[in-house]
ZAMAR-94276 format. One record per residue (C-alpha): x negated, y negated, z negated. Coordinates in Angstrom, 1 decimal, always signed. Each point is the difference from the previous one (the first is absolute). Layout:
# ZAMAR-94276
+--------+--------+--------+
|      X |      Y |      Z |
+--------+--------+--------+
|      X |      Y |      Z |
...
+--------+--------+--------+
***
This chain:
# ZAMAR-94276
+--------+--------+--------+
|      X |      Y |      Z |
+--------+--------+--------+
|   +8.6 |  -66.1 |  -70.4 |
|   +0.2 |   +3.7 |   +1.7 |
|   -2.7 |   +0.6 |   +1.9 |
|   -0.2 |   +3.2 |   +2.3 |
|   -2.9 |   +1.0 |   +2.3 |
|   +0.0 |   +2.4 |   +3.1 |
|   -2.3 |   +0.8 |   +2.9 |
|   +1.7 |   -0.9 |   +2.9 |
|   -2.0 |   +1.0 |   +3.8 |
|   -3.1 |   -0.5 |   -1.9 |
|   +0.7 |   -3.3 |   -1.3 |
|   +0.7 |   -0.8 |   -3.9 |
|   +3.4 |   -1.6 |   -0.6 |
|   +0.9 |   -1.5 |   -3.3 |
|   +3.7 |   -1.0 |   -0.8 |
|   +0.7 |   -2.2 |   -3.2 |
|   +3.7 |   +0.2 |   -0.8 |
|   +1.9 |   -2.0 |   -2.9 |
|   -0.2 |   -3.3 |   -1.8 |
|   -3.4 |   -1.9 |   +0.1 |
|   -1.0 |   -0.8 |   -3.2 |
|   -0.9 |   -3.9 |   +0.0 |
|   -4.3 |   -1.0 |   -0.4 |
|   -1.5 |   -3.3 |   +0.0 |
|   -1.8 |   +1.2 |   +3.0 |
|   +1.3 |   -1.1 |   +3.7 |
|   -2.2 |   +0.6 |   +3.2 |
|   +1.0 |   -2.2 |   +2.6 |
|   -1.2 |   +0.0 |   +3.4 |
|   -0.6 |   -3.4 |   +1.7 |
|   -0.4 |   +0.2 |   +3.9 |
|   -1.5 |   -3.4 |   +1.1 |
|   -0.5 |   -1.9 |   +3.6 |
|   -2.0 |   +1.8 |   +2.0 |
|   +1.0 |   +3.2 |   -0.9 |
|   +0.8 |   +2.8 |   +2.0 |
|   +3.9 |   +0.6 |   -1.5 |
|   +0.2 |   -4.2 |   -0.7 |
|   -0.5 |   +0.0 |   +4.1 |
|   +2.0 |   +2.9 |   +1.3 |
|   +2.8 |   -1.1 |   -2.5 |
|   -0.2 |   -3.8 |   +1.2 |
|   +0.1 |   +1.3 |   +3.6 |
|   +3.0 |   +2.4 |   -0.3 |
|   +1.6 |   -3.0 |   -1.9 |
|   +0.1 |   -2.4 |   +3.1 |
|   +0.4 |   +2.3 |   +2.8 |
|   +3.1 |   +1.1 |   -1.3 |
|   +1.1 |   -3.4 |   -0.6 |
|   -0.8 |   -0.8 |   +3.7 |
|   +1.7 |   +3.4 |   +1.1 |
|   +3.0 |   -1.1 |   -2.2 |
|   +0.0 |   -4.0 |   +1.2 |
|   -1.2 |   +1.3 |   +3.9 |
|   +2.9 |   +0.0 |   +3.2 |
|   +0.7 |   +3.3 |   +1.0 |
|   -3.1 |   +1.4 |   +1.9 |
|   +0.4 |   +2.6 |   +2.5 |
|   -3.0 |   +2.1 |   +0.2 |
|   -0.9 |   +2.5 |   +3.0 |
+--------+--------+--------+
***
């Protein structure tokens, strides 16, 4: 892999470009109940099934 690094407005900004070579090392990140994405994810999900299922509303 490439890998460039600038200064951009003060913060560090690191671009890898290319092919990954392949590890035996994954890092997966697990989000369970309760947590703040699982909710706000779960909550987007059925509102915009309601929205899509809902009669037309007319708001004022």
């Amino acid at each position: 892999m490439i890998r460039s690094q600038n200064e951009v407005l003060g913060s560090c900004v690191v671009v890898e470009s290319g092919i990954p070579e392949p590890t035996d090392l994954t890092i997966v990140s697990r989000k369970v109940r309760g947590h703040p994405d699982t909710l706000a994810d779960q909550l987007a999900e059925r509102l915009s099934r309601e929205h899509s299922t809902a009669p037309d509303l007319h708001i004022l």
